[in-house]
C-alpha positions in Angstrom: -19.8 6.2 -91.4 -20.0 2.2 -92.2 -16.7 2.1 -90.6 -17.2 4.0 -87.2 -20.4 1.6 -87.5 -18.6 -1.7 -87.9 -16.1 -0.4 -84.9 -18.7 0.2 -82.3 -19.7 -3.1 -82.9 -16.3 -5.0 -82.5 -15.8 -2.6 -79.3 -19.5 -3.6 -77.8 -19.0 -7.6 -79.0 -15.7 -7.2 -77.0 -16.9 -5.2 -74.1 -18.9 -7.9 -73.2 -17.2 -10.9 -74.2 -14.6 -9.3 -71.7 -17.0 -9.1 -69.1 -18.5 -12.3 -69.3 -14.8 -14.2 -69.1 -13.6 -12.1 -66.2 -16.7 -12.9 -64.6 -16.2 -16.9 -65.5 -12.8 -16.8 -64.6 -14.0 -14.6 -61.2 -11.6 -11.9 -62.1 -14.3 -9.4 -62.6 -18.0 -10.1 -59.8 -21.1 -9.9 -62.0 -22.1 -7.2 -59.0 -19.0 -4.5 -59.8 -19.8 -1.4 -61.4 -17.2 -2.5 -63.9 -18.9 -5.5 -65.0 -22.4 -3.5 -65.2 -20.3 -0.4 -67.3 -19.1 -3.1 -69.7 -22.3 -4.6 -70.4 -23.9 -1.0 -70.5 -21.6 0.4 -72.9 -21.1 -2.7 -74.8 -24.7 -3.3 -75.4 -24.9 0.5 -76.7 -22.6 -0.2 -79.0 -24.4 -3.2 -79.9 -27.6 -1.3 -80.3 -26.0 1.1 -82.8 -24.3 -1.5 -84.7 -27.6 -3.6 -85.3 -29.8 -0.5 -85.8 -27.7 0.5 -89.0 -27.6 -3.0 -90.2 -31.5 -2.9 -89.3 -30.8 -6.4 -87.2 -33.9 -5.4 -84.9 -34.6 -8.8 -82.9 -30.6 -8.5 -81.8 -31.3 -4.4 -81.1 -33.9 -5.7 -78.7 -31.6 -7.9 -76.5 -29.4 -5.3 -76.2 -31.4 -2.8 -75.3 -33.1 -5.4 -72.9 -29.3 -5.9 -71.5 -29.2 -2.1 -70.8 -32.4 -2.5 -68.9 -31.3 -5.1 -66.4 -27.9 -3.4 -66.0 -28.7 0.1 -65.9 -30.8 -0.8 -62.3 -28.1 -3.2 -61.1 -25.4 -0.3 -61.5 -28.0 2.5 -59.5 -28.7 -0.2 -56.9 -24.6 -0.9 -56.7 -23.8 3.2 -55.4 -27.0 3.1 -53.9 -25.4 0.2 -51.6 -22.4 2.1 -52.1 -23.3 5.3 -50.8 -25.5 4.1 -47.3 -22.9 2.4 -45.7 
């Protein structure tokens, strides 16, 4: 279990590392579903990770993350949808 623990927290750190550098280097816009799936599944990641290592104050960024990005992504095939 420690493992599968340990790799859902390398995939999440990446997931959003990856993210944020396409989105510096504007390969990836910080309005494309694909930036918003990165950060949502990365920070779920996260928050599983820091939950079993009981690291709360970083469990509560991430699931703040998944709060601003969960919306963002709706909003995005919202747009999507009624043009």
């Amino acid at each position: 279990m420690k493992l599968l623990i340990d790799i859902c927290g390398w995939i999440g750190s990446v997931e959003i590392l990856v993210a944020y550098g396409l989105n510096s280097y504007q390969k990836l816009r910080s309005d494309s579903p694909w930036f918003y799936v990165l950060n949502i599944t990365g920070g779920i990641f996260l928050i599983l990770y820091t939950v079993y290592k009981e690291a709360y104050a970083s469990t509560f960024i991430n699931i703040v993350w998944i709060i601003i990005a969960i919306p963002a992504l709706i909003s995005w095939f919202r747009k999507r949808h009624t043009k």
